[in-house]
Every structure is written in C-alpha cells, then in structure tokens.
LUMDOTI-84841 format. One record per residue (C-alpha): residue number from 0; residue in three letters; x, y, z. Coordinates in steps of 0.05 Angstrom, whole numbers, padded with zeros to 5 digits. Layout:
LUMDOTI-84841
NUM, ALA, X, Y, Z
...
This chain:
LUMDOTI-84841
0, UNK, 00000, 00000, 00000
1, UNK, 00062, 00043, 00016
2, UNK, 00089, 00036, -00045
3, UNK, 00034, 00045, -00087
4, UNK, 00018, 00108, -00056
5, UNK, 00094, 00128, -00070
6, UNK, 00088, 00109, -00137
7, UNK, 00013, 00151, -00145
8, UNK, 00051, 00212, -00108
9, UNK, 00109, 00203, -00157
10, UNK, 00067, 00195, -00222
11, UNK, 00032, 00262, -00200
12, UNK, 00094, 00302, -00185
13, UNK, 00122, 00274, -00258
14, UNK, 00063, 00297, -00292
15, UNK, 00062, 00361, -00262
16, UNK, 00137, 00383, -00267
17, UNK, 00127, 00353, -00339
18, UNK, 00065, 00409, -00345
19, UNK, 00098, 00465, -00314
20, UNK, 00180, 00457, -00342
21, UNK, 00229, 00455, -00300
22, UNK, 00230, 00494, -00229
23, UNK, 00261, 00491, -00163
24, UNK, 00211, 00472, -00119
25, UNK, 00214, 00415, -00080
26, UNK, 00166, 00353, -00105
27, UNK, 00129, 00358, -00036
28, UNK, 00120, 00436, -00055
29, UNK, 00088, 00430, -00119
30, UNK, 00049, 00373, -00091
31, UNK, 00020, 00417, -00043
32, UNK, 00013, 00470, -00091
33, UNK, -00024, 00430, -00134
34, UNK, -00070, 00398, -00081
35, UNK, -00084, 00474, -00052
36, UNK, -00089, 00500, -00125
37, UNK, -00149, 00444, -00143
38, UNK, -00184, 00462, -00070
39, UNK, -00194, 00526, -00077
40, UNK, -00195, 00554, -00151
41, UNK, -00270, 00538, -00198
42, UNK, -00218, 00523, -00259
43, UNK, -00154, 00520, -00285
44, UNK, -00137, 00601, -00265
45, UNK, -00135, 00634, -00202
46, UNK, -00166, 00696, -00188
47, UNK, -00141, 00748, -00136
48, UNK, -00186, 00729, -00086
49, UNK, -00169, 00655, -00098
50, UNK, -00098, 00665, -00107
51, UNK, -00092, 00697, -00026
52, UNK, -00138, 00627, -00012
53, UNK, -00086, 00583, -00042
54, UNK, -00033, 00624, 00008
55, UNK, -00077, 00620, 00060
56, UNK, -00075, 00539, 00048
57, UNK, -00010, 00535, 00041
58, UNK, 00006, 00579, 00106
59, UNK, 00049, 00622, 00069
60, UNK, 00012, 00679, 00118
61, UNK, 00069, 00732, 00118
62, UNK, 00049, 00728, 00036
63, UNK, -00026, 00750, 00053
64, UNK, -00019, 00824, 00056
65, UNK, 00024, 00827, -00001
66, UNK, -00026, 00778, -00048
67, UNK, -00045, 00840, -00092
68, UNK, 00026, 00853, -00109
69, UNK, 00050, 00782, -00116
70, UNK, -00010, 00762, -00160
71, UNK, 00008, 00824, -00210
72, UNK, 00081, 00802, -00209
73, UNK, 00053, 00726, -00230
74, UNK, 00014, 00750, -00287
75, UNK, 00060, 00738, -00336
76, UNK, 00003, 00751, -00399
77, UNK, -00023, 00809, -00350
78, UNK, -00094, 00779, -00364
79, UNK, -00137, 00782, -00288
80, UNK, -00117, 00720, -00268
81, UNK, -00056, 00669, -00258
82, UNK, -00050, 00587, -00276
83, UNK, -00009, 00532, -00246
84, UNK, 00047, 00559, -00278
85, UNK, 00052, 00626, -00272
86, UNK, 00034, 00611, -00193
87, UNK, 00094, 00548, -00200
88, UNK, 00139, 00597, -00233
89, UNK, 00131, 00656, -00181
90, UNK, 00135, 00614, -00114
91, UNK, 00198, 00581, -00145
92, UNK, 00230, 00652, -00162
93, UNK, 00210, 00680, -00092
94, UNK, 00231, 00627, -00051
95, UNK, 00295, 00611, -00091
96, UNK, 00331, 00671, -00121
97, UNK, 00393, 00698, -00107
98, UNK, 00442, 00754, -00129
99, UNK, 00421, 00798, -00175
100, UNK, 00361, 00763, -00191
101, UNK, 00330, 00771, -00118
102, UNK, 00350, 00840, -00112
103, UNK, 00309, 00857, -00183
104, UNK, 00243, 00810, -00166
105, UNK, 00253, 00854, -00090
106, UNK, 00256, 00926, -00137
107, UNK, 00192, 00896, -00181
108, UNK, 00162, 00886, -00108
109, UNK, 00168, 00953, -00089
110, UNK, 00168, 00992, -00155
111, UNK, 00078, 00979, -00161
112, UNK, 00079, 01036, -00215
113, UNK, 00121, 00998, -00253
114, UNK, 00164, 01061, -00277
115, UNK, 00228, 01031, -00268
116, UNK, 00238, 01074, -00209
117, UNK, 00211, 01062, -00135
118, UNK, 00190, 01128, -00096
119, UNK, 00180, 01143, -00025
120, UNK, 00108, 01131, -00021
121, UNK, 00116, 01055, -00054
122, UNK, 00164, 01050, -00002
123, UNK, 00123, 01067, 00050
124, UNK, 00061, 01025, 00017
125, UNK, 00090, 00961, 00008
126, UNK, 00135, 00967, 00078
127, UNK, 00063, 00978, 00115
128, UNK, 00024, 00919, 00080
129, UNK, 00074, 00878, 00117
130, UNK, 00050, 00847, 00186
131, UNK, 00096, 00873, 00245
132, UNK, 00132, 00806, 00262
133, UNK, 00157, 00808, 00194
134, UNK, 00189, 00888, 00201
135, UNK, 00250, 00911, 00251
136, UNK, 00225, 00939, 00315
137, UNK, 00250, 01011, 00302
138, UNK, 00212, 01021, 00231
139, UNK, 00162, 01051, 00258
140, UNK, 00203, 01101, 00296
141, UNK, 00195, 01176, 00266
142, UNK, 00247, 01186, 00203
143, UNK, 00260, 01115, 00200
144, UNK, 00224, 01110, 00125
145, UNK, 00264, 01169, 00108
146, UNK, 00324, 01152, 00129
147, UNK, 00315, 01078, 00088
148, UNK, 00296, 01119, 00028
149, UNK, 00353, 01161, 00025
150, UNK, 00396, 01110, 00039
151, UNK, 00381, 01083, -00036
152, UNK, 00370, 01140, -00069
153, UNK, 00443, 01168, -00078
154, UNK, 00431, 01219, -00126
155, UNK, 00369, 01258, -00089
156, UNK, 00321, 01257, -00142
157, UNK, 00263, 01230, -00095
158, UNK, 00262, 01161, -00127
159, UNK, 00308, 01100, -00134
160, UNK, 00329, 01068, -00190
161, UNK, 00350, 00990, -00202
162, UNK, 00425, 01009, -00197
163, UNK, 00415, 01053, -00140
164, UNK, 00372, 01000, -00107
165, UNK, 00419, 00942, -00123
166, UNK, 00478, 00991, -00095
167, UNK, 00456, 01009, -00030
168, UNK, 00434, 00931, -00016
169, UNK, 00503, 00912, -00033
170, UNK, 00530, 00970, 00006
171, UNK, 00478, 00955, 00076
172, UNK, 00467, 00882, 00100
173, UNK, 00419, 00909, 00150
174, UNK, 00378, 00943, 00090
175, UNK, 00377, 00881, 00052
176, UNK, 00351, 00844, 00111
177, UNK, 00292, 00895, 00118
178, UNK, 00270, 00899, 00042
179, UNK, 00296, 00833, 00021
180, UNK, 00279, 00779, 00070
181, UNK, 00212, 00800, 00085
182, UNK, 00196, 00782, 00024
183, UNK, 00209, 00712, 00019
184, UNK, 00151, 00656, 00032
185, UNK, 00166, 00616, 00101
C-alpha cells in the first residue's frame, strides 16, 4: 500500500513538473501547490481572491498582505488572473533567487507603478502591508522610512532606480535584511 501510494505521489509530481517545465521547488511543494491550487480555484486560473486562498492553504501567511502585489508580479500575460504555472513559476522565483536576480524581483516588489523607479510613497506602501513580526522593531520610529529611502536613493532625485537600489543593498546588509527577507515565503 506504501508503495503504491509512493508510486501515485510520484506519477503526479512527474506529470506536473512535466506540465509546468522545469522549477526549483521541491516535489512535496508543488504537490501541495497542486492539491491547494485544485481546492480552492472553480478552474484551471486563479483569481485574486483565490490566489490569497491558495496562500492562505498553504500557510504562506506573511504572503497574505502582499497577495495584490505578488498576484500582479505572476501575471506573466497580465490577463486578471494566474495558472499553475505562472503561480509554479513565481513561488519558485521567490523562494529561490539569489544575487542579482533577488535584488530585481525585490525592486519589481516595491516599484507597483512599474516606472522603473521606486519612490517614497511605494516604499512606505508596500513596507506597511507587511505584518509587524515580519518588520525591525524601530521602523516605525519617526524618520525611520526616510532615512531607508535616502539610503538608496544616492543621487536625491526623490526616487530610486534598479542600480541605485541594487547599490545600496550591496553596500547595507541590514537594509537588505529589511527589504529583502521580508519578502520571501516561510
């Protein structure tokens, strides 16, 4: 019985990774994913409202507030709503990147206008969506958002490019840790 349940659990992982291409997450993951995915969405797309379901199911909580965001970064074809592998290629790229490809799906995070520049106020927007347990204790203190904005922004035009972004992360571990790793799925 053991087996053939490994075998079933196996067959389904094949067929999936074989649907989606080739990812990082773990078989148990997209498993999961899959099981969560089928639970909760009426077809083979996710809405918004069924896409913060899915990482509700999945306890991926610290995700929750930031569901809007996440879900527009998914939508590859930009069409309402996100598939299996849109949702398969996003976790994978959130949970896994590194280097330089961290630090630009952490600027897409924060840059909602999409203008290729972040500003103050999307700063402040996406750094407030974020549940407390997930922010340092003193971000809240008065100046604190200013002092993180001007941190990146190195030539004081009031908004932060990719290069200026990607500069002062390499330049502050302690920034990194606040933008970066609150980010990342549990």
């Amino acid at each position: 019985m053991a087996s053939m349940l490994s075998s079933s659990f196996s067959l389904r992982t094949k067929k999936l990774k074989s649907l989606v291409g080739s990812y990082d997450l773990k078989p148990e993951e997209l498993e999961n994913l899959r099981e969560n995915f089928k639970k909760v969405c009426t077809s083979d797309n996710a809405t918004l409202g069924e896409f913060e379901e899915v990482l509700k199911a999945m306890e991926m909580l610290s995700l929750v507030p930031l569901a809007p965001r996440i879900f527009d970064l998914f939508d590859d074809n930009r069409d309402g709503s996100v598939d299996m592998r849109e949702i398969i290629a996003g976790f994978s790229t959130l949970k896994y990147s590194q280097g330089d490809d961290a630090l630009r799906l952490c600027f897409q995070m924060y840059n909602t206008d999409r203008s290729g520049c972040i500003s103050k106020d999307e700063l402040a927007s996406l750094l407030k969506a974020l549940p407390d347990e997930y922010l340092p204790v003193d971000i809240t203190e008065p100046g604190k958002l200013d002092e993180i904005f001007d941190l990146m922004d190195a030539n004081s035009d009031g908004k932060v490019t990719f290069e200026e972004f990607k500069a002062a992360m390499q330049r502050d571990s302690a920034l990194q840790d606040v933008l970066l790793s609150s980010l990342r799925p549990a």
